[in-house]
C-alpha positions as CSV (number, residue, x, y, z in Angstrom):
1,X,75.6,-162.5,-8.6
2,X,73.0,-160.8,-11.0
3,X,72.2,-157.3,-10.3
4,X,68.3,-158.1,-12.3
5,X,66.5,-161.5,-12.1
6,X,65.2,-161.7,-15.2
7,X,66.6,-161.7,-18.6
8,X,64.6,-163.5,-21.3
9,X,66.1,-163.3,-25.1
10,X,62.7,-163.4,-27.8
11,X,62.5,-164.9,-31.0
12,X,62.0,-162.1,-33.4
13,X,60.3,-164.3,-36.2
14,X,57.4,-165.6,-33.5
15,X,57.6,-163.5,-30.5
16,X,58.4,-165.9,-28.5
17,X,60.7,-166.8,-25.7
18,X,63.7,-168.6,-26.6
19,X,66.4,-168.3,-24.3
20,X,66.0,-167.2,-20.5
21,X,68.2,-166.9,-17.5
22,X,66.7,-165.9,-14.1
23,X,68.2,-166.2,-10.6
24,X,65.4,-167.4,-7.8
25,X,65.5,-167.4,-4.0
26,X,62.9,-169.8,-2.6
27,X,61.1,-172.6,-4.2
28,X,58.2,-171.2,-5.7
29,X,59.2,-171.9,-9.4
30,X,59.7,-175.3,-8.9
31,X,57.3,-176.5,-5.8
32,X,55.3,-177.8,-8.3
33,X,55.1,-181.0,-10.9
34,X,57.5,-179.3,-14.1
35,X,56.8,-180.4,-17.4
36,X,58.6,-177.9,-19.7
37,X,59.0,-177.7,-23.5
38,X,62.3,-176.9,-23.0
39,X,66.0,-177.2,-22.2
40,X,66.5,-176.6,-18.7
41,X,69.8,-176.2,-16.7
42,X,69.3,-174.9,-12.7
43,X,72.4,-174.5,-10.1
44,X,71.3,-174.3,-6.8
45,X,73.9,-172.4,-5.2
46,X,72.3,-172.6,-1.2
47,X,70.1,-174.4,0.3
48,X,69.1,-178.3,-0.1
49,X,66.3,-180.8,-0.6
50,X,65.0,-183.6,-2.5
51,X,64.2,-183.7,-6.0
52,X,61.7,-186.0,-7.7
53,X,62.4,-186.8,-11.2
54,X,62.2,-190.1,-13.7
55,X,59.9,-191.6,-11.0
56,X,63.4,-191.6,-8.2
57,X,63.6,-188.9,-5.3
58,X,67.3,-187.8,-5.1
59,X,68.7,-185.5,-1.9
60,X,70.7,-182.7,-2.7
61,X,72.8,-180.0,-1.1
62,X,74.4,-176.7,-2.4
63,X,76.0,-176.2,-5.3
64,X,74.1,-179.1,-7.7
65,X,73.5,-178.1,-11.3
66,X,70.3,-180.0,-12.3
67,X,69.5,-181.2,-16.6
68,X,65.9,-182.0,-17.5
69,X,65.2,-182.2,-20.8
70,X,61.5,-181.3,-22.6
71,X,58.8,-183.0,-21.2
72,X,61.1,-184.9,-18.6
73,X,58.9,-184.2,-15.3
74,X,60.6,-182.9,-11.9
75,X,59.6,-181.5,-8.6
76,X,61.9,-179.9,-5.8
77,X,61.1,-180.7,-2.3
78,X,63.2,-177.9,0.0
79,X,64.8,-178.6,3.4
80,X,66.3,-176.0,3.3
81,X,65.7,-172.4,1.5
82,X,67.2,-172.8,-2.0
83,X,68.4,-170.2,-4.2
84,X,70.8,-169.8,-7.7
85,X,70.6,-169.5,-11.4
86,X,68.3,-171.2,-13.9
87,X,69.0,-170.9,-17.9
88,X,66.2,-172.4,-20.4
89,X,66.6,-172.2,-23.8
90,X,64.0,-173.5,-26.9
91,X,64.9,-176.3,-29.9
92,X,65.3,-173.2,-32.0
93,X,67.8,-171.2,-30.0
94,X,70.0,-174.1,-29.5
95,X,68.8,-177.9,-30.5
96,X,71.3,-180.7,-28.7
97,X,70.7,-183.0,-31.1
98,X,72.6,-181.2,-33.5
99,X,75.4,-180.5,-31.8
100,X,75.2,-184.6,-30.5
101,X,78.2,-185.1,-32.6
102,X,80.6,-182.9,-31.0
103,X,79.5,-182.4,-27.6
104,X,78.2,-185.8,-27.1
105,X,75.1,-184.1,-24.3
106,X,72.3,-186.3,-25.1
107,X,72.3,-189.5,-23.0
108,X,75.1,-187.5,-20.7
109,X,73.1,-184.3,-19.3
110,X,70.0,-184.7,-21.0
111,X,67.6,-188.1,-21.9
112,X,69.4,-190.4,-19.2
113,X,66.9,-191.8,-16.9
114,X,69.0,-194.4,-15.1
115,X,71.3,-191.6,-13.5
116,X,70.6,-189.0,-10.9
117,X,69.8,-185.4,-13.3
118,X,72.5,-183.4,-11.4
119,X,76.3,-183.3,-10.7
120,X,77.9,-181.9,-8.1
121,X,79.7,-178.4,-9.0
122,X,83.0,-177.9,-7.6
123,X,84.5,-174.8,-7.1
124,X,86.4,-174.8,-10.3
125,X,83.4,-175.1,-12.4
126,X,81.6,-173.0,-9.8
127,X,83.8,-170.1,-11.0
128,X,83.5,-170.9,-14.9
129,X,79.7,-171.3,-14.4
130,X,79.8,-167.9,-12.6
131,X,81.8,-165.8,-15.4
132,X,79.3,-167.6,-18.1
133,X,76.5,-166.5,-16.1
134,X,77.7,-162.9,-16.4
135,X,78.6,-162.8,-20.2
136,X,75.3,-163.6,-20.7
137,X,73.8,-161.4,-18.4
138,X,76.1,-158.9,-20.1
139,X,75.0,-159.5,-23.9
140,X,71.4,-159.6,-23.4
141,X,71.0,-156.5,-21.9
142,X,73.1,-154.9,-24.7
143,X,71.8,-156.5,-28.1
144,X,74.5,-156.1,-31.0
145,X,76.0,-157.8,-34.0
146,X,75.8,-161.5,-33.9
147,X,74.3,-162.0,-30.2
148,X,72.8,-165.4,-31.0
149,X,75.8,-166.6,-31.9
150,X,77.8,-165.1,-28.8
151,X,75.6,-166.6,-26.3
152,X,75.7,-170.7,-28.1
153,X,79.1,-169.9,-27.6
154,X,78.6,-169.2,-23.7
155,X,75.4,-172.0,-23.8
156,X,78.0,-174.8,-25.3
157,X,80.9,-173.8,-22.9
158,X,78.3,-174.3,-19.9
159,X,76.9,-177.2,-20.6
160,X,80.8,-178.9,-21.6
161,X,81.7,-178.0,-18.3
162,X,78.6,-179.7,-17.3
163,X,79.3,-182.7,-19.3
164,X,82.2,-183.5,-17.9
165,X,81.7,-182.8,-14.5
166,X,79.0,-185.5,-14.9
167,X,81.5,-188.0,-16.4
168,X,83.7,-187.5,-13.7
169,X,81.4,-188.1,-10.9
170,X,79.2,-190.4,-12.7
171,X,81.3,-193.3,-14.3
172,X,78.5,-195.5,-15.6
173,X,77.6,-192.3,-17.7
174,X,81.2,-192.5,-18.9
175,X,81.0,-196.1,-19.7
176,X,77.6,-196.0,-21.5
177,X,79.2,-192.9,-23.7
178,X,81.9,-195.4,-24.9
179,X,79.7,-198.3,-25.3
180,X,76.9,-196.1,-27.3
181,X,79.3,-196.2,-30.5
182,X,76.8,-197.4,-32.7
183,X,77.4,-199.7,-35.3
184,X,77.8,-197.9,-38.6
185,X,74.6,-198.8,-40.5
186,X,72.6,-197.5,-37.2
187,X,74.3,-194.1,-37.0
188,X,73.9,-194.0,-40.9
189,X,70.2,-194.7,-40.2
190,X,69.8,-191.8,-37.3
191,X,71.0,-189.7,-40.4
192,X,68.8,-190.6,-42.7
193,X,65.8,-190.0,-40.7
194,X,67.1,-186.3,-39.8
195,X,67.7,-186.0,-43.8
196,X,64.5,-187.0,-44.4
197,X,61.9,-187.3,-42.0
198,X,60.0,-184.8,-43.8
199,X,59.4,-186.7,-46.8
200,X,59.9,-190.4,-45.9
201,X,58.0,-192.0,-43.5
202,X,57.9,-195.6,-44.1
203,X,60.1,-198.3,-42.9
204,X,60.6,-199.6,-46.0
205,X,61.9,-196.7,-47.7
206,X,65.1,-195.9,-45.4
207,X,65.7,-199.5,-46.1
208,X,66.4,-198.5,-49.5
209,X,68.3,-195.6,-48.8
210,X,70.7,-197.6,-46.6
211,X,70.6,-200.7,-49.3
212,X,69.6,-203.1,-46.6
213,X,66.7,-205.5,-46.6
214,X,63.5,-203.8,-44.8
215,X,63.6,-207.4,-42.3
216,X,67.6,-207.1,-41.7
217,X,67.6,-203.4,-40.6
218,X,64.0,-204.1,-38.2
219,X,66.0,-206.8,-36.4
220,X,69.2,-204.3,-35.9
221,X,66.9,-201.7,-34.6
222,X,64.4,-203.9,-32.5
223,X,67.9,-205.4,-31.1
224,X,70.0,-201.6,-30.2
225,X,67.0,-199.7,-29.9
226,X,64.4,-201.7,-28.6
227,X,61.9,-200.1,-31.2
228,X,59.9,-200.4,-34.5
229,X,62.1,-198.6,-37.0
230,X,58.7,-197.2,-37.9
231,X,58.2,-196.0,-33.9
232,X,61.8,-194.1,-34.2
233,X,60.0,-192.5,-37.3
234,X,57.4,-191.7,-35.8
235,X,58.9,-189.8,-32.4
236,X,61.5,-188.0,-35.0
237,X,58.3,-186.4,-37.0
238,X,56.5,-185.5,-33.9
239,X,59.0,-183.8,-32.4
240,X,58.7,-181.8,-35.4
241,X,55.4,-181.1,-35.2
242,X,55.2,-180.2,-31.2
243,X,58.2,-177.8,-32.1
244,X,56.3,-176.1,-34.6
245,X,52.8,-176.4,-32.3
246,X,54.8,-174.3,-29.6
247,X,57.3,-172.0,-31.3
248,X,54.8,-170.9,-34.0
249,X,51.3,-169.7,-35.3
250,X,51.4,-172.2,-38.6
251,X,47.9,-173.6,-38.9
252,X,47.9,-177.6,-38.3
253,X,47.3,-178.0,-42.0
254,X,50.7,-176.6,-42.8
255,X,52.5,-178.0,-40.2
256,X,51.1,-181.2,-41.6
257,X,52.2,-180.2,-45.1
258,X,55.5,-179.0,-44.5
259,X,56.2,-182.6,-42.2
260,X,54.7,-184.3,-45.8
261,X,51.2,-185.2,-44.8
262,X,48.8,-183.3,-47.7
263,X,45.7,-184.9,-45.5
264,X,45.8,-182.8,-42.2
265,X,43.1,-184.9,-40.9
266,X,45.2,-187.9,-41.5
267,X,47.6,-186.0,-39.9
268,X,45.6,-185.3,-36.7
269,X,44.9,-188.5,-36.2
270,X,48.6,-189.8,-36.7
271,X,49.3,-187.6,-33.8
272,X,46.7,-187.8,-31.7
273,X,47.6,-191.9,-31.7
274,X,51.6,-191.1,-31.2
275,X,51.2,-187.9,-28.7
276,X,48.1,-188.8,-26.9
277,X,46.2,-185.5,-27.5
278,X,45.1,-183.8,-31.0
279,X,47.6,-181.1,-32.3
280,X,45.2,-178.7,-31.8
281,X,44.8,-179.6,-27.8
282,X,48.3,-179.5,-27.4
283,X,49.1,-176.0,-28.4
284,X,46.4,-174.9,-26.6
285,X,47.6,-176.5,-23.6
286,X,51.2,-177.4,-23.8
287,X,52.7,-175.0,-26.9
288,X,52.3,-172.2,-28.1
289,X,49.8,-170.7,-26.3
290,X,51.7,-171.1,-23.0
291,X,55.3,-169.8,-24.0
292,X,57.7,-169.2,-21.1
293,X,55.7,-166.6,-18.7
C-alpha cells in the first residue's frame, strides 16, 4: 500500500515528532506493554490475535482499526502474523478535545473503557481509509504551503469514518453519545476550566464565574462526574504540564509559571501528588526525552 514505511512529520519549534504514519509486518512494535503519549490509530489489515487493553483481552481478526488514547495501556498477542498501517499524532498536531464539539471522538474512539478499542472496517471504509492513507503519504513526502492544515483535514476525515463505524457496530457507544448531553451549567463549567485553567485553580472561584454557590455546583459535579470539582481541575492542569514536559525543553519553573504557580517547588509537589512521579522524573522517563523513536 505504501511504497516506504516510515513517514514521521517534526515539529519545527521543538524538533520533535508530531505526526507519524508507518506500515508494520509482524508484531514487534506492539509485543510489548504500550503506554504512549500520544494519539494512536492502527488497522490491522492481515493477520489476527488478541489484544489486552483497559484490563479486558479482546480477539480480533483482519481488517480491525484499533483507538488508544495517551497513557491508555495495550498489548497485541498474534495468532496469526499481523500487518497494516499505524498513524500517531501529538496534543499539538491535532488535540481531540478541541475538536470534541464537532466531531464528538472522545468517549466514541478515544477515553471509553467499557467498549472493546476497535471496530471492525468494512470494505467501504477499507477503501476511504486506503486513499487517506495515501494523501498523506503523498503530502509528507512533498512539504508545501499549508501541510499542517492538509493533513487535519485527512486526520479528521479518518477518524469520522472511524467514529461512525464504531456507532454502527457498537450501539451502547451510540446511546451513551446521546445520553452524555450535559446539562448546561456542566458544559458551561468544562468551558470555564479550558478558559482558565491557567490562572484559576480553586473550586471556589469557577463557582463565581458560573454564579452558582461553591456547595451547589460540588453536588452537580460529584453527581455527573463522580469527582471533586477541584480533582477535574486538577487533571485539566496536568495535562498541561505533561504536554509541555514531553513536547518541549521549558524548564519546570516556567512550565509552573506559565500554568500560574510562581512557587515551582509548590508546583513539584502538586504534581508529584496528582501524577505519581516529580515533573522532573517524568520527562526523563516518559516525555520529552523519549519522543517517538
Amino acid at each position: 500500500m505504501l511504497n516506504q514505511s516510515n513517514f514521521t512529520l517534526i515539529n519545527q519549534q521543538n524538533g520533535n515528532p508530531a505526526f507519524k504514519l508507518f506500515s508494520f509486518e509482524g508484531n514487534e512494535f506492539f509485543d510489548h506493554l504500550q503506554r504512549n503519549n500520544f494519539f494512536t490509530l492502527i488497522w490491522v489489515t492481515e493477520g489476527a490475535g488478541t489484544v489486552n487493553a483497559n484490563f479486558e483481552g479482546y480477539d480480533f481478526e483482519a481488517n480491525s482499526l484499533f483507538t488508544f488514547a495517551p497513557y491508555q495501556p495495550y498489548v497485541f498477542t498474534t495468532a496469526k502474523p499481523i500487518k497494516g498501517i499505524a498513524i500517531y499524532f501529538h496534543f499539538d498536531f491535532f488535540c481531540i478535545h478541541k475538536h470534541q464539539k464537532e466531531l464528538e471522538l472522545n468517549g466514541v474512539l478515544y477515553n471509553n473503557v467499557y467498549q472493546p478499542p476497535f471496530v471492525k472496517v468494512d470494505e467501504n471504509s477499507a477503501a476511504t481509509f486506503k486513499m487517506l492513507c495515501e494523501q498523506i503519504e503523498a503530502e509528507m513526502q512533498h512539504a508545501a504551503l499549508a501541510q499542517h492544515e492538509l493533513l487535519v483535514s485527512y486526520l479528521k476525515i479518518f477518524l469520522i469514518t472511524a467514529s461512525r463505524l464504531k456507532i454502527e457496530q457498537q450501539p451502547k457507544v451510540a446511546e451513551m453519545v446521546k445520553d452524555s448531553k450535559e446539562p448546561f451549567i456542566l458544559q458551561k463549567l468544562k468551558d470555564a476550566i479550558e478558559e482558565n485553567f491557567k490562572t484559576k485553580h480553586t473550586a471556589s472561584e469557577y463557582a463565581e464565574l458560573l454564579y452558582i454557590s461553591p456547595k451547589a455546583l460540588a453536588k452537580i459535579t460529584k453527581t455527573h462526574f463522580n469527582k471533586t470539582l477541584s480533582s477535574l481541575i486538577n487533571e485539566r492542569i496536568i495535562i498541561e504540564a505533561k504536554r509541555e514536559l514531553y513536547l518541549t525543553d521549558k524548564t519546570v519553573k516556567q512550565i509552573a509559571y506559565e500554568l500560574g504557580y510562581e512557587d515551582e517547588f509548590y508546583f513539584s509537589r502538586f504534581f508529584k501528588v496528582n501524577a505519581d512521579v516529580s515533573p522532573q522524573l517524568y520527562r526523563d522517563t516518559v516525555g520529552f526525552a523519549r519522543g517517538l523513536a
